[in-house]
Backbone bond lengths (Angstrom), bond angles and torsions (degrees), N, CA, C in turn:
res aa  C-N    CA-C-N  psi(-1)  N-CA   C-N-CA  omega(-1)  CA-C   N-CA-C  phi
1 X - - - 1.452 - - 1.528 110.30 -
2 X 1.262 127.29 -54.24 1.688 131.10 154.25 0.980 123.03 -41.00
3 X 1.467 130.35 -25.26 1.320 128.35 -178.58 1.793 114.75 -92.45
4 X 1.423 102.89 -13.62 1.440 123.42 -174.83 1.592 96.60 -80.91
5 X 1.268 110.69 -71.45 1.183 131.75 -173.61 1.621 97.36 -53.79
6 X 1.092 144.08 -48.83 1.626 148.37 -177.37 1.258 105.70 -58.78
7 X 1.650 116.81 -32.81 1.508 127.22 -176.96 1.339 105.87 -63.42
8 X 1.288 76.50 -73.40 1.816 88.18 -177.73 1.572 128.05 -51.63
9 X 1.032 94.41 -27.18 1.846 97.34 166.48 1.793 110.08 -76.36
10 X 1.294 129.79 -26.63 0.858 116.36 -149.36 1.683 86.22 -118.09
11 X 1.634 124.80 2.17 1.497 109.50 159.56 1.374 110.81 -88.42
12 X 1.530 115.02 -28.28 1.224 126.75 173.69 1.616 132.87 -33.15
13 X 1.601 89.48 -48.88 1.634 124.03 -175.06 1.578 115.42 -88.46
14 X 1.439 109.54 -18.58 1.390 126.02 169.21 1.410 119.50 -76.96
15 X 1.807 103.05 -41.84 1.284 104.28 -169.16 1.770 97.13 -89.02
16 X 1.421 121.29 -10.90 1.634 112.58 -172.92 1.806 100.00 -87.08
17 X 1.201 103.59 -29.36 1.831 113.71 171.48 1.202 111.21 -64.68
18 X 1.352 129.86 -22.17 1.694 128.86 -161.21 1.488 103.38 -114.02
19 X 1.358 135.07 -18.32 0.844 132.12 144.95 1.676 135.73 -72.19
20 X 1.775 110.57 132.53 1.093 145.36 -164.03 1.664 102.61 -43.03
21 X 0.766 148.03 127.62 1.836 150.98 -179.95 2.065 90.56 -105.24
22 X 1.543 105.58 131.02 1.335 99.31 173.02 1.457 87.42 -113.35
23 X 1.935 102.38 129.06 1.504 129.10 171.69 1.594 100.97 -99.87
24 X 1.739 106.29 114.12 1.280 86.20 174.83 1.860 119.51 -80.93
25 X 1.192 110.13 132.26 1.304 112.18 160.58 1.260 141.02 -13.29
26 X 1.357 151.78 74.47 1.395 144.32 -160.87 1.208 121.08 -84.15
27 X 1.325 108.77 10.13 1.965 112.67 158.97 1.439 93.01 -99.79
28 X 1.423 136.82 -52.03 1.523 128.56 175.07 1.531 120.02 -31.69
29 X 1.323 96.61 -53.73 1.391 127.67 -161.32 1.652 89.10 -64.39
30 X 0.819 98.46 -92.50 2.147 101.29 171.01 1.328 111.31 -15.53
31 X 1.387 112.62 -57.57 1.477 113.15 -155.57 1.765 102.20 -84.00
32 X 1.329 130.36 -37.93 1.586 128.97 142.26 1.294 112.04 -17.50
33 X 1.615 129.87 -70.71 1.308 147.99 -148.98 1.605 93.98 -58.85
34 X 1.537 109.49 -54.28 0.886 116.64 -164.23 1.568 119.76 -84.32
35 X 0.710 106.37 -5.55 1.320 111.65 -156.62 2.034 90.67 -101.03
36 X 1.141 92.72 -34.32 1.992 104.82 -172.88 1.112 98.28 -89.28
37 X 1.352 138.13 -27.51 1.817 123.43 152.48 1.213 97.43 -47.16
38 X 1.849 127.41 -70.93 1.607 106.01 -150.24 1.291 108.94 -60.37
39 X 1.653 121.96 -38.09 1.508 100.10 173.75 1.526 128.52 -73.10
40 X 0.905 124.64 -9.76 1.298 128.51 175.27 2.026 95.44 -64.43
41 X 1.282 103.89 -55.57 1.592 96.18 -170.48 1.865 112.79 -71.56
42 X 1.334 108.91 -6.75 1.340 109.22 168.94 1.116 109.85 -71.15
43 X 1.099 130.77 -52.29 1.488 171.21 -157.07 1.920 91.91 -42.14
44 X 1.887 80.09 -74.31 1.543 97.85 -174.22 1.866 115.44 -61.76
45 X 1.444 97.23 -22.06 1.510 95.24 -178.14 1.512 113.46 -86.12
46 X 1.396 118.89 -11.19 1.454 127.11 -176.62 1.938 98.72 -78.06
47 X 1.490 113.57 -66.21 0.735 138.77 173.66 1.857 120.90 -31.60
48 X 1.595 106.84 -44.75 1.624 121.20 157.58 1.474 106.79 -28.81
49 X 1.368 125.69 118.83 0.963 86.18 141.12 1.882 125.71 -107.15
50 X 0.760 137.92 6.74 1.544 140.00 116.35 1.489 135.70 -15.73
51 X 0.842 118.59 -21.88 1.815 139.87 174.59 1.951 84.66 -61.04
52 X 1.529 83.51 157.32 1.412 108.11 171.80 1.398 109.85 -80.18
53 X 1.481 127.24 150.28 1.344 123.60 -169.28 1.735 110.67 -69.75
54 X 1.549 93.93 -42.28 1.637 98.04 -163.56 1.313 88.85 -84.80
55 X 1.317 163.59 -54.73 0.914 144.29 171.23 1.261 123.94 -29.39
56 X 1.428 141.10 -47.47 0.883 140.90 141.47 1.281 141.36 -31.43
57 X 1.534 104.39 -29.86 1.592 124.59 175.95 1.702 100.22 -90.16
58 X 1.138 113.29 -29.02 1.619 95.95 -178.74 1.830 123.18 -81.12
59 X 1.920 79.39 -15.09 1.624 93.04 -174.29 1.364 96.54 -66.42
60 X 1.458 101.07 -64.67 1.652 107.94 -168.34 1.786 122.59 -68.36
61 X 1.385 109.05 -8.60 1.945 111.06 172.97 1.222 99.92 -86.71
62 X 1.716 127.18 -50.15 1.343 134.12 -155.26 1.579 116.80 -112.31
63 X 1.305 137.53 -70.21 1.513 157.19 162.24 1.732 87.51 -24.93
64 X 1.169 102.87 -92.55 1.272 105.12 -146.15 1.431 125.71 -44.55
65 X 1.714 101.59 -50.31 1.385 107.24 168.32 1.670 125.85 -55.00
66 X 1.228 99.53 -45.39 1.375 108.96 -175.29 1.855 91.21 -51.76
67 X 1.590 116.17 -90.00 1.581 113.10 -169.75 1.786 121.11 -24.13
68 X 1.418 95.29 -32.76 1.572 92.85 -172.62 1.905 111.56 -81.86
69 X 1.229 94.78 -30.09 1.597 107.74 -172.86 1.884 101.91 -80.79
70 X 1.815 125.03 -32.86 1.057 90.34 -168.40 1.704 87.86 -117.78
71 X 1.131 124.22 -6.72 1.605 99.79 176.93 1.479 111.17 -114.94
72 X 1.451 112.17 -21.83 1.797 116.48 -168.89 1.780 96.99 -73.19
73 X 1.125 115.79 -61.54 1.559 130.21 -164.48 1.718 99.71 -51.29
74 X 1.381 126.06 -55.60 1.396 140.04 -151.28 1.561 84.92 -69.31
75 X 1.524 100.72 -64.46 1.538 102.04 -159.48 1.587 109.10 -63.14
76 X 0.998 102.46 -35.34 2.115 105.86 -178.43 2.098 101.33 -62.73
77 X 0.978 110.10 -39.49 1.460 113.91 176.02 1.223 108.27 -86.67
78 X 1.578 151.33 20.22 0.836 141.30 149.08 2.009 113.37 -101.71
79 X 1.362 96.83 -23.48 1.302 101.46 -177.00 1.495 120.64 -107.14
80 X 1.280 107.42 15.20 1.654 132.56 -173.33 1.656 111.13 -169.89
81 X 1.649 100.07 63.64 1.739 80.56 -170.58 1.795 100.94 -92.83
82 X 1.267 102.52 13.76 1.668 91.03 -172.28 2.061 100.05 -107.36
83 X 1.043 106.01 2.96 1.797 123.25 175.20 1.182 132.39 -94.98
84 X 1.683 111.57 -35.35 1.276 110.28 139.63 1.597 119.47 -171.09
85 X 0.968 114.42 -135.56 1.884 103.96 -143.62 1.880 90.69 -150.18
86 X 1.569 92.60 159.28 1.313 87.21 179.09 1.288 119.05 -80.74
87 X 1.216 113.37 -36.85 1.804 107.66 154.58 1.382 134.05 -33.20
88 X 1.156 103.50 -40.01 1.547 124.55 -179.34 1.670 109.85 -53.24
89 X 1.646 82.93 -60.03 1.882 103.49 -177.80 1.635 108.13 -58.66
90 X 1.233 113.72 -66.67 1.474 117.51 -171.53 1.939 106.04 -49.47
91 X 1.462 114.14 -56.81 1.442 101.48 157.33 1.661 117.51 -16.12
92 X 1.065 102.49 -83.06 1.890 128.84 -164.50 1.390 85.70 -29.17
93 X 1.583 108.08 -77.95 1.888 122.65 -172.50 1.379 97.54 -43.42
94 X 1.229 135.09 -60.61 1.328 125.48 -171.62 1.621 127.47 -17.84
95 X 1.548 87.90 -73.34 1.530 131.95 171.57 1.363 107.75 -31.12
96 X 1.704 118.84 -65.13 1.277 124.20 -162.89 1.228 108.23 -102.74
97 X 1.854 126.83 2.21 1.773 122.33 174.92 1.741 75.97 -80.24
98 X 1.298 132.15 -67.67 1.745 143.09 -135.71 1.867 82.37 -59.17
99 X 1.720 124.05 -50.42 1.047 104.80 -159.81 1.602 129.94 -78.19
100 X 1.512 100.24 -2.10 1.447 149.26 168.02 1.416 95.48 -46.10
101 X 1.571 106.48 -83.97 1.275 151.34 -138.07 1.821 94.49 -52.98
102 X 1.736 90.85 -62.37 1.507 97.88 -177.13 1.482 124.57 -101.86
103 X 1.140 112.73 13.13 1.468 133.31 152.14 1.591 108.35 -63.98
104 X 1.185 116.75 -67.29 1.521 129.98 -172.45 1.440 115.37 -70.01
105 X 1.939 114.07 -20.28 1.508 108.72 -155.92 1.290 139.37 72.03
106 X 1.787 100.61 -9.32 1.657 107.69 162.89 1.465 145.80 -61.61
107 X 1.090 129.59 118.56 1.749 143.90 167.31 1.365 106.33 -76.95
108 X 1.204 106.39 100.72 1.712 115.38 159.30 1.788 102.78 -85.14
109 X 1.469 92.75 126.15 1.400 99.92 -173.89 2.029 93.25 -109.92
């Protein structure tokens, strides 16, 4: 019965040791943080409707994409690479630049 019980503790402790621990990243982690403020404040400036037009147009042709494509996407797939995919992401953005796009009446040239 001790020797069962000794087993079992000690496959237990093998298999909780042999499995992978996910550390999240604290440059990811930062660069997420940051990166989901600026869109969050795009967000709110798209959303204005009071906002200046071209301001709005530079947020939504230039700002936005750019933050999401080179710091939001990298850092979310480094700190969740088993949740989703870069396909996944660029979809998502798709969805909400297009619903942007013709919400506002903007031409990204």
């Amino acid at each position: 019965m001790k020797t069962k019980t000794l087993a079992l503790i000690t496959l237990s402790l093998l298999t909780i040791g042999c499995q992978k621990q996910h550390v999240p990243d604290p440059k990811a982690t930062a660069q997420i943080e940051a990166a989901d403020k600026k869109i969050g404040e795009y967000l709110n400036l798209l959303d204005n409707p009071n906002a200046d037009k071209e301001e709005q147009k530079k947020v939504l042709c230039e700002e936005y994409p750019s933050t999401y494509e080179k710091d939001y996407v990298p850092a979310l797939l480094k700190l969740e690479p088993g949740n989703y995919t870069k396909e996944g992401l660029q979809k998502d953005f798709k969805i909400v630049f297009d619903s942007y796009l013709k919400k506002l009446d903007i031409k990204c040239t």
